[in-house]
N, C-alpha and C positions, 0 to 999 in steps of 0.2 A: 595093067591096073590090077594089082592082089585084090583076094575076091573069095570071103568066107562065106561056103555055104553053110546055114546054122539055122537052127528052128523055122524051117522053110523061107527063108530070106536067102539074099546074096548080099554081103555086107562087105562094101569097098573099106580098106583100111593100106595104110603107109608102117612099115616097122623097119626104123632105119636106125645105124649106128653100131658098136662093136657088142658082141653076143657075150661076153665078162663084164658086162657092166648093168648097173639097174633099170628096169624100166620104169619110165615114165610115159603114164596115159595120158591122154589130152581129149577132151570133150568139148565138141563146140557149141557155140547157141541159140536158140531158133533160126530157121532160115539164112541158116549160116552150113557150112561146112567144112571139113579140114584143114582146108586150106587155109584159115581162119589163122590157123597157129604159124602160119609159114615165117612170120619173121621173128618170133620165137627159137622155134628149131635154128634158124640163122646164130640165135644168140648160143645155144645150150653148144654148138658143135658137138663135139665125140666127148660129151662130159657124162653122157648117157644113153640109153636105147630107145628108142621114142616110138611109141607107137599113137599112132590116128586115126581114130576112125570116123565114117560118114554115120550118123545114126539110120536107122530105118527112115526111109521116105526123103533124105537129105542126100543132095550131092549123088557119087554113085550108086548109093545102097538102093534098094527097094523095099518094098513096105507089103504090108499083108490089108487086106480089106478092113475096113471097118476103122473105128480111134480106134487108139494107144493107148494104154496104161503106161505110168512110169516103172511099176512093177516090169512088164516088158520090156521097156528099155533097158532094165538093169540086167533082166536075164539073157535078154542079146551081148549084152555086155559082156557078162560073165562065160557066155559059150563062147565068145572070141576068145576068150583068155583061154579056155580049154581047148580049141582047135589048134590054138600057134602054142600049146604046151606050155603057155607061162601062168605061174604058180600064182603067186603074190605081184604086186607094183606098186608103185605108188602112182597118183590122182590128184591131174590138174583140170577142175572144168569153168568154164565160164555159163553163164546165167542158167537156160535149162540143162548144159554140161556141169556146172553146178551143184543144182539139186538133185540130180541124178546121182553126183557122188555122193550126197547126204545119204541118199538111198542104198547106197553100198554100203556105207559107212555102218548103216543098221543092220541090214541083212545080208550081208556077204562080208563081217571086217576080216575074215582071216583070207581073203583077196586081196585087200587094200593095205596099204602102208599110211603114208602119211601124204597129207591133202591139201591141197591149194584151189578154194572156193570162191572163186573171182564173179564181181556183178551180179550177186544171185541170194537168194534169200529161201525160208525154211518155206515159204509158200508166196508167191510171185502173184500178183494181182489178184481181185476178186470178181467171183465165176459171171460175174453180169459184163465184163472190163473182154473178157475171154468171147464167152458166147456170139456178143455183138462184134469182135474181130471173125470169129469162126464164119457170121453171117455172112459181112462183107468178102469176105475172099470166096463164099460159096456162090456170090451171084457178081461178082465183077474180077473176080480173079486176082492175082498177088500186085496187080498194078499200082492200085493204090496204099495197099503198104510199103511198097519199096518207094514211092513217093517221098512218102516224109521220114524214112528208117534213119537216111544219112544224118535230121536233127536230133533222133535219139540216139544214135550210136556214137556220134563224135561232136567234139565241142565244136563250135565257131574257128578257132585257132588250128584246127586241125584240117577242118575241111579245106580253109583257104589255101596253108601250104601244102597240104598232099589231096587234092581236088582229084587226082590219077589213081590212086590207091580209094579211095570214096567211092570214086565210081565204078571200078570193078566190085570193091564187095556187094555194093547197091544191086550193079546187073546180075551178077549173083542170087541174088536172091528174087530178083524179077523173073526168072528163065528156073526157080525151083519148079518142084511139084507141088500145086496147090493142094494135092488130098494129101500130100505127108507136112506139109504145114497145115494141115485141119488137122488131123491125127495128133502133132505135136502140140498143140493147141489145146488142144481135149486132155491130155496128158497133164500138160501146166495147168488147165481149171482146176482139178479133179487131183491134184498134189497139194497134199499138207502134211509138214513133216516136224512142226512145229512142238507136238508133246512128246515126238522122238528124239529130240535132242539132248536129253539127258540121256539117253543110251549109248551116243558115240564115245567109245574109249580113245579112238584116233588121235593123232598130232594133229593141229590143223591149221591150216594160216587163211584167215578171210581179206580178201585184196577188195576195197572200196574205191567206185570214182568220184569224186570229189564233186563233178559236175552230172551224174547219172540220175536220171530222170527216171529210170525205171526200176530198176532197184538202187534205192538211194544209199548216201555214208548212213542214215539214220539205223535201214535196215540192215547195211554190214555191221557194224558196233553191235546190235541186236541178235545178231546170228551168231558173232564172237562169242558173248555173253553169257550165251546158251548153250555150250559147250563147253564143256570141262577143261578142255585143253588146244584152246582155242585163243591165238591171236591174230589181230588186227594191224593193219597196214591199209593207207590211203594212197593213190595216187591221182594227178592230175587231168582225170581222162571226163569221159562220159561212158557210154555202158560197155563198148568195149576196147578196155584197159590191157588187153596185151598187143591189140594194133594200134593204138593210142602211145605207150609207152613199153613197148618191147625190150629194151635195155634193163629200166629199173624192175619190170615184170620178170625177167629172166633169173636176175640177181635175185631179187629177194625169195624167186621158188628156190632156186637152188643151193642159196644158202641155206633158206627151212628144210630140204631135202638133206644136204649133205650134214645137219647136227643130231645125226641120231646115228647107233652102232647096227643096228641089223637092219641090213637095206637088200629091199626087196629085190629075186632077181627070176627071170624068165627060168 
């Protein structure tokens, strides 16, 4: 298991594919982990160089005492790309992998290339929405979130045919770490990136699910909108839309990736 040590963490991470070709990040979202992208990668094959990683507290990685800032997140970020020597990339994140790349997008664009913002918005619920999740997993643990995740994460139609694939992500995220899902948590209250939107110069493509309960199409269009150079794309998911639809999710990143002449490389 590859394994960056970097601002006192150890940060699990996947970089896979041919080392002439560009890379593409992948961020995953809450109480989720790499793995997350796995039928993705299935799609992208040798089209390019993929790297993944687990954030702090998720998956392999580990976590430092205390919350998170998203600010952290982004500088963990940023030091992986300096450990594995890669220069620029380009950035695909889903919900808090999402706003995380907004967050790059602001303060690190000469990192970033161009961005695929999937289920995610410039600030993701409100801090009272947060707090009272923060409480319940502090005195009864991830149990009863992973309980009801599979109705916000996937539509009805989805659960029923891949019930197999549902319930790995679900145990997944039942068997996390509860203090890096509090950490994470505190991160999403406490991000607003909402009057920085007018600063991203970026390419950016925002991926909506049509049935997403938590960050809705209302707030994909919205996120668009707010961005200079930013378009929009719906697909028929709930919130997460690249294990919902991995085929049409593939294609439309990698068409947005491959329409532009200076493509970022490790």
């Amino acid at each position: 298991m590859p394994i960056a040590d970097v601002r006192g963490l150890r940060l699990h991470y996947e970089l896979e594919g041919p080392d002439s070709s560009s890379v593409l990040a992948l961020a995953h979202s809450l109480g989720t982990d790499l793995c997350l992208w796995d039928p993705i990668v299935a799609h992208l094959g040798t089209t390019c160089r993929v790297l993944r990683l687990d954030m702090r507290g998720h998956g392999g990685s580990t976590m430092l005492p205390g919350p998170s800032e998203l600010q952290e997140l982004g500088k963990d970020f940023v030091a992986l790309l300096d450990e594995l020597g890669i220069t620029r990339c380009h950035f695909a994140g889903i919900s808090l992998g999402g706003i995380l790349g907004l967050w790059l997008a602001v303060h690190a664009p000469e990192r970033i290339g161009r961005l695929v913002l999937a289920n995610t918005a410039a600030r993701i619920g409100e801090p009272r929405y947060w707090d009272e999740r923060i409480e319940l997993v502090r005195n009864q643990g991830l149990a009863p979130i992973a309980a009801g995740s599979a109705e916000r994460w996937f539509t009805r139609e989805y659960r029923s045919a891949h019930a197999g694939e549902v319930s790995r992500v679900v145990q997944r995220l039942a068997s996390s770490s509860a203090e890096g899902y509090i950490a994470a948590c505190v991160a999403l209250r406490d991000a607003d990136l909402t009057t920085d939107l007018c600063r991203i110069e970026a390419q950016v493509l925002v991926i909506g699910g049509t049935f997403d309960c938590v960050t809705t199409p209302q707030e994909g269009r919205a996120l668009a909108r707010s961005i200079r150079r930013a378009q929009y794309v719906e697909m028929p998911a709930a919130h997460l839309a690249p294990i919902e639809c991995p085929a049409e999710f593939s294609r439309e990143a990698l068409t947005f990736f491959a329409a532009q002449e200076d493509r970022p490389r490790g």
